[in-house]
N, C-alpha and C positions, 0 to 999 in steps of 0.2 A: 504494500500500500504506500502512495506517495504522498497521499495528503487524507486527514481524516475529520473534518468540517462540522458546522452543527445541522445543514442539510444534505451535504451528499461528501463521499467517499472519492477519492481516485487512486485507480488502479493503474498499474503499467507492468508490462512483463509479455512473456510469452506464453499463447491460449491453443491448442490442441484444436482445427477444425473438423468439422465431421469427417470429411476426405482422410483425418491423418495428421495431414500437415501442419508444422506450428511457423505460426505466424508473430510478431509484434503487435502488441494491442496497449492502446492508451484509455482506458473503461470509467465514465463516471457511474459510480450507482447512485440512486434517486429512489426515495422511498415513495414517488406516485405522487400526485396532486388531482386535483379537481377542477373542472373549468366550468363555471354556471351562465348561464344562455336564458338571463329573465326578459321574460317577453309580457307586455301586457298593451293593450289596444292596439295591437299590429307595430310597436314599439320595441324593443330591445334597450336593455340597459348595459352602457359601455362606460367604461371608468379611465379616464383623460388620466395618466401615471407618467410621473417621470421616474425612467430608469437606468441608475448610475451606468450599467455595465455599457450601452449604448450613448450616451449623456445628451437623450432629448424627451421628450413627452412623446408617449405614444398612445392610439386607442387600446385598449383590450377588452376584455369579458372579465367579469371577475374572476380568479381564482388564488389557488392557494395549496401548497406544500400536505400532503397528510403528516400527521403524527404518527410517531409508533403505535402500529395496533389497530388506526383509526378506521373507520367503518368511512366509505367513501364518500357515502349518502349523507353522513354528523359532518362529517366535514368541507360537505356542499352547503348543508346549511350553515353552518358556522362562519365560512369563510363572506357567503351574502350577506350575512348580516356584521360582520366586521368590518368589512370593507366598502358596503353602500350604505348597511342604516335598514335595507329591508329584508323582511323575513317574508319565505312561499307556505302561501296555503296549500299549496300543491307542489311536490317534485316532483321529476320523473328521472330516474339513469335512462340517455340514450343512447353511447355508444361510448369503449373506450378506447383511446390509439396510442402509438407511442409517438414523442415526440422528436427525435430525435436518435435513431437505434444504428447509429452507424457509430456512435460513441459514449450513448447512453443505455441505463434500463429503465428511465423514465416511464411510466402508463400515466394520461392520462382519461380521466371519467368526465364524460360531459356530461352533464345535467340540466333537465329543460324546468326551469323555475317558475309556475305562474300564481296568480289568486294571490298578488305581492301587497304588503301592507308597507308603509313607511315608517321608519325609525328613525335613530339616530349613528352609524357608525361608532366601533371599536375600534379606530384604525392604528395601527402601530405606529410607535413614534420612527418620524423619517418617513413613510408614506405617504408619500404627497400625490392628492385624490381627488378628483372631482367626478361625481356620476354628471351622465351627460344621456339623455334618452333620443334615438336617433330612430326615425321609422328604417322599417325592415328595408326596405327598397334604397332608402338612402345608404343604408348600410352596406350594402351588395353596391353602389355606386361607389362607394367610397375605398373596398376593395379594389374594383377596377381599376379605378386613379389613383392606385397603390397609397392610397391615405390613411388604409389599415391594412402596418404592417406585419402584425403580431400572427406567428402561425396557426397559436391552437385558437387562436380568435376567428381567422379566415376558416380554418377547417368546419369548428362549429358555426360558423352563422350559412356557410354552404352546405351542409349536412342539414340544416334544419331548412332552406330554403328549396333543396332538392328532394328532397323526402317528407317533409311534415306540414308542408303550407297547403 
């Protein structure tokens, strides 16, 4: 192990392919996160984040890191109401992908969130937040003009625009 963090691990070494062959592999592991996809009156809720590793504001979907142990669904809800302030009267798991598996073991769980009440966010200090409610179609415009560049954000609002509308 090369490095051992409070969310993810890094690996480096050599990895046995199915074929046999060992290769050189640089591995992060990743205990999983959640990505929530709150939608209400043909709306989507998108959270305006600025993100050190990149150093600009970007759109995203809320999500968020599981805990050890965590149940994905506790931490679908957990992570909406930390980060926007609303809680779902309704979730649902809809589909979950990796993020990145050419260097990661990343999964994440998308979660379609409606029946949403207002609150007040949790947010962690250093998280700088603003919910921003955007209609669905504007959203899907906004990908196009690469103005959402966030992946697991593009995957989920095209998953839910190709399949669930």
């Amino acid at each position: 192990m090369k490095f051992s963090g409070k969310r993810i691990k890094v690996f480096s070494g050599k990895v046995k392919s199915p074929d046999g062959t060992e290769t050189y592999r640089e591995i992060v592991r990743h205990p999983g996160a959640v990505v929530i996809l709150a939608i209400s009156g043909g709306s989507i809720l998108l959270i305006k984040q600025y993100r050190h590793a990149i150093g600009k504001w970007i759109f995203e979907l809320p999500a968020g890191t599981l805990e050890e142990g965590e149940d994905p669904g506790d931490a679908a809800e957990r992570e909406l109401a930390e980060e926007t302030g609303y809680r779902a009267g309704a979730m649902k798991k809809l589909i979950s992908f990796y993020s990145s598996p050419g260097i990661s073991d990343e999964v994440l769980h998308l979660y379609l969130a409606e029946e949403l009440e207002e609150g007040r966010p949790s947010r962690e200090q250093g998280e700088l937040i603003d919910n921003v409610w955007i209609p669905l179609e504007d959203a899907l415009k906004m990908i196009e003009k690469n103005e959402i560049e966030d992946a697991k954000t593009i995957v989920s609002i095209l998953y839910y625009a190709t399949f669930l509308r």
